[in-house]
C-alpha positions, -999 to +999 in steps of 0.1 A: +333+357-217+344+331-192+322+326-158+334+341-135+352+315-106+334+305-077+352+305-048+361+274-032+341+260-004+357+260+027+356+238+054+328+244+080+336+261+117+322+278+144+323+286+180+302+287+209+294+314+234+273+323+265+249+355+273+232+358+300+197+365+297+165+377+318+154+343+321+189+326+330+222+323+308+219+308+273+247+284+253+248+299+216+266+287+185+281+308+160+292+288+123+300+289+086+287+265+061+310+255+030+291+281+012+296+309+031+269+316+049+273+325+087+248+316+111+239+316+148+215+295+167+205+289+207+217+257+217+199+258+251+198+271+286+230+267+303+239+251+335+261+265+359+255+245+393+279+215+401+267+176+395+250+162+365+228+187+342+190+176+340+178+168+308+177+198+283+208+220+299+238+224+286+276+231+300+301+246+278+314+210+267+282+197+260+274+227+238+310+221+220+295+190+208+259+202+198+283+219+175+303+195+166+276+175+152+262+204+134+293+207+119+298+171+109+270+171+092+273+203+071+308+184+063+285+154+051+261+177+033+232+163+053+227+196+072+191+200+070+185+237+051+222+237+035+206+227+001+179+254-010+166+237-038+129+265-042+104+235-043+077+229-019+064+192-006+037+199-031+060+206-062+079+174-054+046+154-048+037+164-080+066+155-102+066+119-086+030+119-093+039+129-130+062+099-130+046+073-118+022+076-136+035+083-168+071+067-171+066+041-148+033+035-162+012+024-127-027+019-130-049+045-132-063+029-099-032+031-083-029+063-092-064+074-078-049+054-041-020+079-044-040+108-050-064+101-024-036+093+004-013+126-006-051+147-003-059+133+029-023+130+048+002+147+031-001+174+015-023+192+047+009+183+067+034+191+046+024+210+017+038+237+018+069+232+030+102+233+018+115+195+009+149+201+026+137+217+060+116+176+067+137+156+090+134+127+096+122+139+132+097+161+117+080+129+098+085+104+130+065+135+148+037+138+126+031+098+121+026+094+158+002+117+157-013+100+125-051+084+140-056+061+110-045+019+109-011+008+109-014-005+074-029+031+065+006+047+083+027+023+062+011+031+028+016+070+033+051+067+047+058+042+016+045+067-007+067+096+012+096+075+006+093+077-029+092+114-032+118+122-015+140+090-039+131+112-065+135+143-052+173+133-044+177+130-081+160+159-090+167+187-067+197+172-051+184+164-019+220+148+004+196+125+020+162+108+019+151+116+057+123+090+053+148+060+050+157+063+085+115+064+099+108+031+118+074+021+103+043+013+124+042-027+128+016-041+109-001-069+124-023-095+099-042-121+113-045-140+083-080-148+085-107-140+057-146-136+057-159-153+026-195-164+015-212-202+018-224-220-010-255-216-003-247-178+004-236-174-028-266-185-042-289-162-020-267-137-032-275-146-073-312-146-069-316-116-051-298-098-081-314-065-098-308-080-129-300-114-148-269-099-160-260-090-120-266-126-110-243-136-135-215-114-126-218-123-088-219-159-099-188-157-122-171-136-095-172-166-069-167-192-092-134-182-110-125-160-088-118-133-111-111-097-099-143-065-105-118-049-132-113-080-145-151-088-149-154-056-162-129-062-191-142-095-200-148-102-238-172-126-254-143-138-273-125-147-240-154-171-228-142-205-242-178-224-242-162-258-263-129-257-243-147-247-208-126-215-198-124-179-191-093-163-206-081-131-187-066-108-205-071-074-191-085-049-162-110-018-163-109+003-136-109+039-132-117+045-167-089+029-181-085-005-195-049-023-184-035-059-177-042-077-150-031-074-117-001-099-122+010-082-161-001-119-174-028-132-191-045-168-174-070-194-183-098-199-154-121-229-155-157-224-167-180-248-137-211-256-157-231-227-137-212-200-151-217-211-186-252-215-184-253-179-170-232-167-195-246-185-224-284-172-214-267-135-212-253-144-251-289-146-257-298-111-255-305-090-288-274-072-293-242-068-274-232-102-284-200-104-306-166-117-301-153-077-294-187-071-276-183-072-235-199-094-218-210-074-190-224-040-206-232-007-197-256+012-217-250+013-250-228-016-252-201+003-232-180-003-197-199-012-167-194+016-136-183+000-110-189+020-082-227+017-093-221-022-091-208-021-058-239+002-049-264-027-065-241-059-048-250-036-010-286-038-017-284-072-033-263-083+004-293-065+023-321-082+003-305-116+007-304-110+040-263-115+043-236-105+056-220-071+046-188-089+029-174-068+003-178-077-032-139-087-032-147-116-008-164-133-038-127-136-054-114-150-018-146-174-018-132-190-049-096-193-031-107-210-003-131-230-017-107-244-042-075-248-021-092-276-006-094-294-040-062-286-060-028-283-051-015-243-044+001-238-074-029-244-096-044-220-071-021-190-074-021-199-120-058-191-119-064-165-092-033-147-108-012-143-081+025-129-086+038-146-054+026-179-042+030-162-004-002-145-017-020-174-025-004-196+009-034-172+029-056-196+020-039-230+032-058-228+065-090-236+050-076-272+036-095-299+059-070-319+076-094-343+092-064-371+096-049-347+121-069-352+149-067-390+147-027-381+146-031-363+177-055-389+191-025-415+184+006-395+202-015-395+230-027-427+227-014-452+263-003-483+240+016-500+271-002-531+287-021-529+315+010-546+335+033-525+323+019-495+338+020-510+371+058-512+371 
């Protein structure tokens, strides 16, 4: 048996109307969507004096186009409630997850940042909602009431965006209201805390352990990023041809590629292999599949009990409270003053050389101020300054 025929949408229309009530007369609207449905909604208070209506009052032609727009937008199918599509914020927040993670394959400590910002920000605010009834109004309300960094603001409403992309595809959503959100500006001043030789140092021999002192070492010298140390292979430590290959990432209990998706070669400086070549030393633990910096049992190091053991390394050195990052950015400054940018960005791994160009104000330009010294400079003779 055939379906039966659904009837054919018809065009929307409406009307409005006025009833007077106890506290003053009201401007209502009374419509059909395509699909049939009738509804009626308050526009707003009327106004009946003469002159110009304060803000928030309408006369019968301002309440014609209230409708009007209503209208125009159920014509458009961006009506916000025409779609009824039965899934929550939190459904749809949940499929993305699903996705990113699994068919577009994003690190598992990417996916722990998404988690964290959808527990935190989203999900209390929007949860349970239904995804068509957020506007783009309702989202520019709550993120000015967001008190967190604008960089913080950005990251949720960039995540927001792409639930609702993929709930348009999914549920049929007309619209994506967060396309239309101004985001927070974002201001970077470019500058970056990093460690002194010498600091650097302070910081190795006040290590817990010989294989600690090591990692911090090979941290500032190559630069290399925690998952990346925590991937590391003896079989990637090139003693005879004096470099580091990086070839993968452990974070979050998962080993991936780098950062960039590429593998690179990092200079070994003879400190890091003399570090690494005492830590080959040790009784087991020690073959080409072997990691160089172990856990027990010849496993993954943790590295949020790392980061716990750099703190009290920082406090018994007496430094500052740099993060353990800022060893990576130590190796970018200090070696943007030696080689050219490119070589820069090939062994700190950087997709985009605008990444590595952060860096560029730590080159020593000591020319310049002579330059400036000579624009200034009064060249004329004396007697031509008299004239």
């Amino acid at each position: 048996m055939a379906p039966p025929r659904q009837p054919p949408a018809q065009p929307p229309s409406g009307h409005v109307f006025r009833i007077d009530r106890k506290r003053g007369p009201q401007w209502y609207a009374k419509y059909r969507l395509p699909d049939g449905r009738q509804l009626q909604r308050r526009i707003g208070p009327a106004w009946t004096e003469r002159g110009r209506p304060p803000a928030g009052y309408f006369t019968k032609r301002t309440a014609e186009a209230w409708l009007r727009d209503v209208l125009d937008e159920a014509r458009r199918g961006t009506l916000p409630g025409l779609v009824k599509t039965g899934v929550t914020f939190a459904d749809a927040a949940a499929e993305w997850l699903r996705y990113v993670e699994h068919d577009r394959d994003r690190k598992p400590s990417t996916i722990v940042g998404y988690k964290a910002i959808l527990r935190s920000q989203l999900l209390p605010a929007f949860g349970e909602m239904p995804i068509e009834s957020i506007t783009t109004a309702t989202i520019e309300s709550w993120i000015a009431g967001v008190d967190r960094a604008p960089a913080t603001r950005t990251k949720a409403l960039v995540l927001t965006h792409g639930i609702f992309k993929r709930a348009r595809k999914l549920y049929g959503l007309p619209t994506n209201p967060v396309a239309d959100v101004e985001r927070p500006p974002t201001r970077r001043s470019g500058d970056i805390d990093v460690f002194s030789p010498e600091e650097v140092m302070a910081l190795v021999r006040a290590a817990a352990s010989e294989q600690d002192a090591a990692i911090y070492l090979t941290a500032a010298f190559t630069g290399l990023r925690r998952g990346e140390l925590l991937a590391l292979h003896w079989r990637d430590v090139d003693f005879a041809g004096q470099v580091i290959r990086v070839r993968a990432s452990y974070a979050e209990g998962a080993l991936t590629t780098p950062k960039s998706g590429k593998v690179r070669s990092v200079p070994m400086a003879p400190d890091v292999a003399e570090a690494l070549a005492k830590l080959g030393q040790r009784p087991e633990w020690t073959g080409d599949d072997d990691l160089v910096f172990v856990g027990l049992r010849g496993n993954y190091l943790d590295g949020r009990a790392l980061r716990r053991r750099y703190d009290s390394a920082l406090k018994r050195a007496g430094l500052r409270k740099l993060r353990f990052h800022d060893l990576r950015h130590t190796f970018g400054t200090r070696m943007i003053a030696k080689v050219d940018i490119r070589r820069v960005q090939e062994w700190m791994g950087h997709a985009d050389i605008q990444t590595t160009m952060k860096y560029l104000h730590y080159v020593p330009r000591k020319a310049d101020a002579a330059l400036v010294a000579d624009a200034f400079s009064m060249d004329e003779s004396p007697a031509s300054r008299l004239i």
